[in-house]
C-alpha positions as CSV (number, residue, x, y, z in Angstrom):
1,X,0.0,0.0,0.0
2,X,1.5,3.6,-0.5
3,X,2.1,5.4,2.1
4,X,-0.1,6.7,4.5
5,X,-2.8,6.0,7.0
6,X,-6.2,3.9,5.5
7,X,-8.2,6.6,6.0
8,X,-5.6,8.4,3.5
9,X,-5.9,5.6,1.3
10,X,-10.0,5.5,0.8
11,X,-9.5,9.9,0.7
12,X,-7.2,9.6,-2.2
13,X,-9.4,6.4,-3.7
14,X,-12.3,8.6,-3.2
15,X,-11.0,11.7,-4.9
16,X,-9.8,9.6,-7.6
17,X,-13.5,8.4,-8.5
18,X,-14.8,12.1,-8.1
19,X,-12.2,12.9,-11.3
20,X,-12.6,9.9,-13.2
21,X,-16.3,11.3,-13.1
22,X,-15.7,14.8,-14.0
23,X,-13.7,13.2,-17.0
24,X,-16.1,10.9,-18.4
25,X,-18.6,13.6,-17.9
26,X,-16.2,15.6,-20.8
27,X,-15.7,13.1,-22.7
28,X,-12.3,12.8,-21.7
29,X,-11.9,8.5,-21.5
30,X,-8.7,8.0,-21.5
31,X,-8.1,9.9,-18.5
32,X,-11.0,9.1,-16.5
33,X,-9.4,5.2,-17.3
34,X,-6.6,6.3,-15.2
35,X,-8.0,7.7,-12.4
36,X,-10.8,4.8,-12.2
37,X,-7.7,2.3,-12.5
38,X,-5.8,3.9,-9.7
39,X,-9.1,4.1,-7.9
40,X,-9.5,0.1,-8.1
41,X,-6.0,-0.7,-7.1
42,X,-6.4,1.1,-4.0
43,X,-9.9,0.0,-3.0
44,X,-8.2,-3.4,-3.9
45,X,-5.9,-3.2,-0.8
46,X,-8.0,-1.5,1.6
47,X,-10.6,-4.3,1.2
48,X,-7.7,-7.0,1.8
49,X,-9.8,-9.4,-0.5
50,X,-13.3,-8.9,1.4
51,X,-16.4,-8.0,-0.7
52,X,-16.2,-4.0,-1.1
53,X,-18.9,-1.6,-2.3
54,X,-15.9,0.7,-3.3
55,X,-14.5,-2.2,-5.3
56,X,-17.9,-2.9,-6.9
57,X,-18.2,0.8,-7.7
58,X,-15.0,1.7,-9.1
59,X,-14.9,-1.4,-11.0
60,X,-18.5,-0.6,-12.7
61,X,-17.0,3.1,-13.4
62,X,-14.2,1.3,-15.3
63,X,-16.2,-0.6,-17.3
64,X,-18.6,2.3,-18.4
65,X,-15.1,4.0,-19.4
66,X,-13.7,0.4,-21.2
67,X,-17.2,0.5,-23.2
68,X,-17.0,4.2,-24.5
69,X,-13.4,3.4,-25.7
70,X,-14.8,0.5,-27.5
71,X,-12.8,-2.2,-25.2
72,X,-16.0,-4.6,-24.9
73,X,-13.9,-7.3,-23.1
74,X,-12.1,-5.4,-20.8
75,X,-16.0,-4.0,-20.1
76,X,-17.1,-6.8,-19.5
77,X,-14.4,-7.8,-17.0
78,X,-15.4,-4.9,-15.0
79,X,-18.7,-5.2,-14.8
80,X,-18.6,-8.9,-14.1
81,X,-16.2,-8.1,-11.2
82,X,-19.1,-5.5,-9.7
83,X,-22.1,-7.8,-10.5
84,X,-20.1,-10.1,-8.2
85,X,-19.6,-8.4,-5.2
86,X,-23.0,-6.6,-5.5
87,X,-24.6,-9.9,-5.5
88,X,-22.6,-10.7,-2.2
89,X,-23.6,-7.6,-0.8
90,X,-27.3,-8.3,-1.8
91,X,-27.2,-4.7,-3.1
92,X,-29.7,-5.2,-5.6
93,X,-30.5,-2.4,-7.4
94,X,-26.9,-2.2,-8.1
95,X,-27.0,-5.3,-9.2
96,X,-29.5,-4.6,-11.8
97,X,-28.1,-1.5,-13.0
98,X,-24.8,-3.1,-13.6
99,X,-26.8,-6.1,-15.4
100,X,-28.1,-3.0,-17.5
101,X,-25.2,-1.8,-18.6
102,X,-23.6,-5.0,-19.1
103,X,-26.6,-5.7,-21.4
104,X,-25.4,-2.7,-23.6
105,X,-22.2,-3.7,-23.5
106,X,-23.0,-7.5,-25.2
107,X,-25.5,-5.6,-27.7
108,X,-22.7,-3.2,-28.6
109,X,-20.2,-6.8,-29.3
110,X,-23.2,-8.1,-31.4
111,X,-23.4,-10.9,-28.5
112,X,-27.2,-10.7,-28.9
113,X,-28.3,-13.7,-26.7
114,X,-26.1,-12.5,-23.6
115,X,-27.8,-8.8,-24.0
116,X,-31.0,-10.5,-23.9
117,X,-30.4,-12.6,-20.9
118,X,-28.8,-9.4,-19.0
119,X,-31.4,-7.3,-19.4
120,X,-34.3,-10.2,-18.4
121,X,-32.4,-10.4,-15.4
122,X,-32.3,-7.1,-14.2
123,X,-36.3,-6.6,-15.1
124,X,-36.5,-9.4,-13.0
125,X,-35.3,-7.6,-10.1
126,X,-36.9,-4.7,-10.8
127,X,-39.7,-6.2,-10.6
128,X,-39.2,-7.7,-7.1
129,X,-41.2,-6.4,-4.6
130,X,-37.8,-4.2,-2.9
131,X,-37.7,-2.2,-6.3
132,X,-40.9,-2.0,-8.5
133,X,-41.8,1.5,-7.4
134,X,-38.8,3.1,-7.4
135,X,-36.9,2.0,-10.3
136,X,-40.0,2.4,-12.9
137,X,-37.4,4.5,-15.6
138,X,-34.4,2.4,-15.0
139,X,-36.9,-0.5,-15.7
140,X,-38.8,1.5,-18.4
141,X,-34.8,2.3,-20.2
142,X,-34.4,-1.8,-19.7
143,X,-37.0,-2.9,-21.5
144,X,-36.9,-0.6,-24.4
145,X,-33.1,-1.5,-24.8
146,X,-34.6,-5.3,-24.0
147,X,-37.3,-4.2,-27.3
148,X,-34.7,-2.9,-29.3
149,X,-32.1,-6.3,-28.9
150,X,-35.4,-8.6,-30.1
151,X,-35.7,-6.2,-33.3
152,X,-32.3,-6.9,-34.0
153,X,-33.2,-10.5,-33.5
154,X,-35.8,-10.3,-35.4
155,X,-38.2,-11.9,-32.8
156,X,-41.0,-8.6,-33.5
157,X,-43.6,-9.9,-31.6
158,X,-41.3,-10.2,-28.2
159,X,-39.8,-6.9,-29.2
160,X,-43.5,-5.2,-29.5
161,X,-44.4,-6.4,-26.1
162,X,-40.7,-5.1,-24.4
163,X,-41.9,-1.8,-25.9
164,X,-45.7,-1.5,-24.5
165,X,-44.1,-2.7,-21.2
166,X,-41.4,0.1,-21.6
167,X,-44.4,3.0,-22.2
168,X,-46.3,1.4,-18.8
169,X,-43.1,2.3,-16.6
170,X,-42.2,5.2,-18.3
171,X,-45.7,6.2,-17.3
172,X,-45.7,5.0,-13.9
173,X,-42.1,7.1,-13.6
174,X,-43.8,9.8,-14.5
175,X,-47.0,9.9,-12.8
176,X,-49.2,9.1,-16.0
177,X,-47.6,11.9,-18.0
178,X,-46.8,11.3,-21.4
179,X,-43.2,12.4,-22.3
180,X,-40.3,12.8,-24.7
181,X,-39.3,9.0,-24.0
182,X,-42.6,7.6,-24.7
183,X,-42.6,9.4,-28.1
184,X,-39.0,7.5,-28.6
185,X,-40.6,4.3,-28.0
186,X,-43.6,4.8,-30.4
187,X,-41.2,5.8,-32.6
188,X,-39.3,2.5,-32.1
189,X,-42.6,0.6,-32.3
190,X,-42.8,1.9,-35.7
191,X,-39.5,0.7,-36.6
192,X,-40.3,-2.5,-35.7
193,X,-43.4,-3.0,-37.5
194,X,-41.6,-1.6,-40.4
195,X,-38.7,-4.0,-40.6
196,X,-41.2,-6.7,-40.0
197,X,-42.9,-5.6,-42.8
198,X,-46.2,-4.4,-41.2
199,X,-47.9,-1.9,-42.6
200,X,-51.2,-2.4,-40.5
201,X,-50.2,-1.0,-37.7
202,X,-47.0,1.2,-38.8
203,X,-49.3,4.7,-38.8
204,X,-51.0,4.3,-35.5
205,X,-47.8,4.4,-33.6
206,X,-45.3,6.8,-36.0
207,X,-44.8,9.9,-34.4
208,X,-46.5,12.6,-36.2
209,X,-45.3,15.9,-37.3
C-alpha cells in the first residue's frame, strides 16, 4: 500500500472516482481510465480481499469507461467483477443496473443472446417487490433496450411487447404523464413494425409531425 494511513488511502481512492467522473462527464476516457484504475487498485488493498462496495463501484465506473473506448472485453471484465460483489452484498439495485449496462455492452459486441439474458435479469429484479416503485425508468430504459435487442433478433412480436411494457413504466415514472421518451418508444414501435414488414399498424404508432 502507499504510504499513509487507511483513512488516506479511501480519501485519495475517493477523490480519484470524483475525477474519473468529472472526466467521463467531458468526454475525456482516456483519462478518467486512469484515475478509475488507480481508484480500483487502492480500494483493492484496503478491502484486503473482502467484498467491497468501493471495489464494486469503481470497478462498474471502469467498465462504463472500457465501453465508451470501444474495449468490450475489458467491459465486460469490470462489470462482471461489480455484478459479483453486489450480489454478495445483496445490493440489488446495483446489481440490476450493472446487469443493465452490461446488457449494452453484449449488444454493442453483437453478442445478442447474452444482452437479452442481462437485461431479463435485471427486469426481474426490478420487478421484485424491494424495487418495482422506485426503479419504474431504470426499468422503463431496460425494456426498451430489451425491445430494441429482439428487433435486431428479429423476434418482433417479443420486441412489440418489451416496448408497451417500456411505455407502462415510463408512465408510472412519471406519474401518467406522457413524455419525450414515450414518443421515442412509439417511434421504435414503428421501426419495428416496419422491418417486420407491417404496414397495418406502422401509422398508429409513427410519431407525427
Amino acid at each position: 500500500m502507499q504510504n499513509g494511513s487507511a483513512g488516506d488511502q479511501v480519501g485519495i481512492a475517493n477523490t480519484l472516482v470524483y475525477i474519473g467522473r468529472n472526466y467521463v462527464a467531458m468526454d475525456r476516457f482516456s483519462e478518467a481510465e486512469e484515475s478509475f484504475a488507480e481508484a480500483l487498485g487502492l480500494y483493492r488493498e484496503l478491502s484486503e480481499g473482502q467484498p467491497s462496495e468501493d471495489v464494486a463501484d469503481a470497478s462498474q465506473c471502469l467498465g462504463v469507461v472500457y465501453n465508451n473506448e470501444k474495449a468490450y472485453a475489458k467491459s465486460e471484465q469490470c462489470y462482471t467483477e461489480a455484478l459479483d460483489i453486489y450480489r454478495e452484498l445483496s445490493q440489488n439495485k446495483d446489481v440490476a443496473e450493472t446487469l443493465f449496462d452490461l446488457g449494452n455492452n453484449y449488444g454493442d459486441m453483437q453478442e445478442l443472446n447474452k444482452a437479452e439474458d442481462s437485461y431479463k435479469q435485471a427486469i426481474g429484479l426490478y420487478q421484485t417487490a424491494e424495487l418495482e416503485h422506485s426503479c419504474s425508468a431504470a426499468m422503463a430504459n431496460t425494456f426498451l433496450n430489451l425491445g430494441n435487442n429482439q428487433r435486431d433478433k428479429q423476434e418482433f412480436g417479443e420486441a412489440l411487447a418489451c416496448y408497451e411494457n417500456a411505455i407502462e413504466a415510463f408512465r408510472e415514472a412519471t406519474g401518467g404523464e406522457d413524455n419525450a421518451e414515450i414518443g421515442n418508444v412509439l417511434s421504435d414501435i414503428g421501426w419495428c413494425y416496419l422491418q417486420a414488414g407491417d404496414d397495418k399498424m406502422l401509422n398508429s404508432n409513427w410519431p407525427k409531425g
